[in-house]
C-alpha distance (Angstrom), angle and dihedral (degrees) to the residues before:
residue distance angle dihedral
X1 . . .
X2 3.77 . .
X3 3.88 124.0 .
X4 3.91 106.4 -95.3
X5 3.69 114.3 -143.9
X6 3.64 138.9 -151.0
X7 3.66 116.2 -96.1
X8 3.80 105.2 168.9
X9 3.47 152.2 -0.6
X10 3.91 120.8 -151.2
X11 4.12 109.6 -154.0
X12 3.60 115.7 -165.2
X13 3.61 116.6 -143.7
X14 4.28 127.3 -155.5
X15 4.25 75.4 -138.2
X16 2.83 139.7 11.6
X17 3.78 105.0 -163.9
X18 4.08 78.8 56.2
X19 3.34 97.9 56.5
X20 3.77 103.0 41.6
X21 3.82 98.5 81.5
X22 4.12 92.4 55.2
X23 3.79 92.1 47.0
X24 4.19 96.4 40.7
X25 3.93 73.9 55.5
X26 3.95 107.0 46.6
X27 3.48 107.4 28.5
X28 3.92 97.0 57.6
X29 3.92 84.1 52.3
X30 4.09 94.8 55.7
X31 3.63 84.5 46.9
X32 3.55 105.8 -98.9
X33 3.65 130.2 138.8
X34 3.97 134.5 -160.1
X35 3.74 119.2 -104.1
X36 3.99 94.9 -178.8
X37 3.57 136.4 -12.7
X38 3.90 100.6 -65.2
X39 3.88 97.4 19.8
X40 3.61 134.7 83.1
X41 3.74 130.9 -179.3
X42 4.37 134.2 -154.3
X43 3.79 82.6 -148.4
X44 3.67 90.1 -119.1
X45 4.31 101.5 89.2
X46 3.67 89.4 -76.5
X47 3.72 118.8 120.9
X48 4.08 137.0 -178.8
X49 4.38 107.9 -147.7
X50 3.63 106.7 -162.3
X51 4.22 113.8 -157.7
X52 3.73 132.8 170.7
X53 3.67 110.8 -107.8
X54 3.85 118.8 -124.7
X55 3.58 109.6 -88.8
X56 4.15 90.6 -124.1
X57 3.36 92.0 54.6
X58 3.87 126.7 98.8
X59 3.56 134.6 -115.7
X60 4.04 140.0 -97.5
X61 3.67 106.5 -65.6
X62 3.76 106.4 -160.3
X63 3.79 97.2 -149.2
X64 4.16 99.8 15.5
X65 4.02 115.3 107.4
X66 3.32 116.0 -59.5
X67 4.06 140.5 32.9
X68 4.09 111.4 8.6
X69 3.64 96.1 -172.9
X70 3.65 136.2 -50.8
X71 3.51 118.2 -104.7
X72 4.36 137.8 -135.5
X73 3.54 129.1 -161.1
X74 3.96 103.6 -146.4
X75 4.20 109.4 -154.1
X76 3.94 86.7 -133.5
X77 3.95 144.9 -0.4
X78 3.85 91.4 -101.4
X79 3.73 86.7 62.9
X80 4.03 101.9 58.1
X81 4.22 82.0 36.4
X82 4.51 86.1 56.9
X83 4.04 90.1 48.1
X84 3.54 104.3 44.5
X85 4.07 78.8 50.5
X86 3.27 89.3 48.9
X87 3.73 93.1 56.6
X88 3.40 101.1 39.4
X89 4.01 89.1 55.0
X90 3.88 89.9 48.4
X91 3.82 81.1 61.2
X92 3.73 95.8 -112.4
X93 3.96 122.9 143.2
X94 3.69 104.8 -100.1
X95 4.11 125.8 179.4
X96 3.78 119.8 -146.1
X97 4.12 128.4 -88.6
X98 3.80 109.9 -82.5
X99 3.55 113.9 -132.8
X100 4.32 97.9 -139.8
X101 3.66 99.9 -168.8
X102 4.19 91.1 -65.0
X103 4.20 98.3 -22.4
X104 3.54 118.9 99.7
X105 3.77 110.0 -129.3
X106 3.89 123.3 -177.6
X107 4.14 114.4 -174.3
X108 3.66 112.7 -158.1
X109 3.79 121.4 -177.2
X110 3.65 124.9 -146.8
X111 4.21 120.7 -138.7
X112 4.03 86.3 -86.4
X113 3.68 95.4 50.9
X114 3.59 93.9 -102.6
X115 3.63 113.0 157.8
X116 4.02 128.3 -126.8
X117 3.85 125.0 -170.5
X118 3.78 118.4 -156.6
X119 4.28 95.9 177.7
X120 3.78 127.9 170.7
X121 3.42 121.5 -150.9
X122 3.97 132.7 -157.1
X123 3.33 131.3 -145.2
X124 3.78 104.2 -80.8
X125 3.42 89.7 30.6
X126 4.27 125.7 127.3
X127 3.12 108.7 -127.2
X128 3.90 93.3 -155.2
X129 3.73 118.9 -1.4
């Protein structure tokens, strides 16, 4: 059997109105770009779905079952500096650059909580441990 890979991810937002500006933001920066309204592509058969969430249903719960945060390998430490620049200029909340024992990690929440890594890693590095 061949290896299957990962084609999209569908992220349900409480609003989507709300959540527009931070993604309009972010997802240009990791080098995505829209294909319609709620949809965004890498340009390599990987998509982002964006979906209101039921109203009944509950929010992100950083460390409840199920995603924890979606992760970005940066080529260099100048990139994850230019997008959390880039955020803060759009006038989005934006925490400082983690220093994770020599990576460069910036953790950016979206208007539900959800989580978004944007982490450089040096040679010598672990990527994930």
């Amino acid at each position: 059997m061949s290896n299957l890979k990962l084609d999209h991810l569908t992220l349900l937002v409480t609003s989507i109105e709300a959540s527009r500006p931070f993604y309009e933001t972010l997802l240009p920066l990791l080098g995505f770009h829209r294909t319609t309204r709620e949809n965004w592509t890498d340009g390599q058969g990987f998509f982002l779905q964006f979906l209101p969430a039921r109203p009944e249903t509950r929010p992100y719960e950083r460390y409840g079952a199920g995603l924890n945060h979606l992760g970005f390998g940066a080529p260099d430490a100048e990139t994850v500096t230019a997008i959390r620049d880039a955020m803060q200029a759009a006038g989005l909340e934006v925490p400082e650059i983690q220093d994770l024992g020599g990576a460069k990690a910036l953790f950016l929440k979206d208007p539900d909580g959800l989580r978004f890594e944007i982490t450089w890693y040096p040679p010598g590095v672990a990527v994930v441990d």
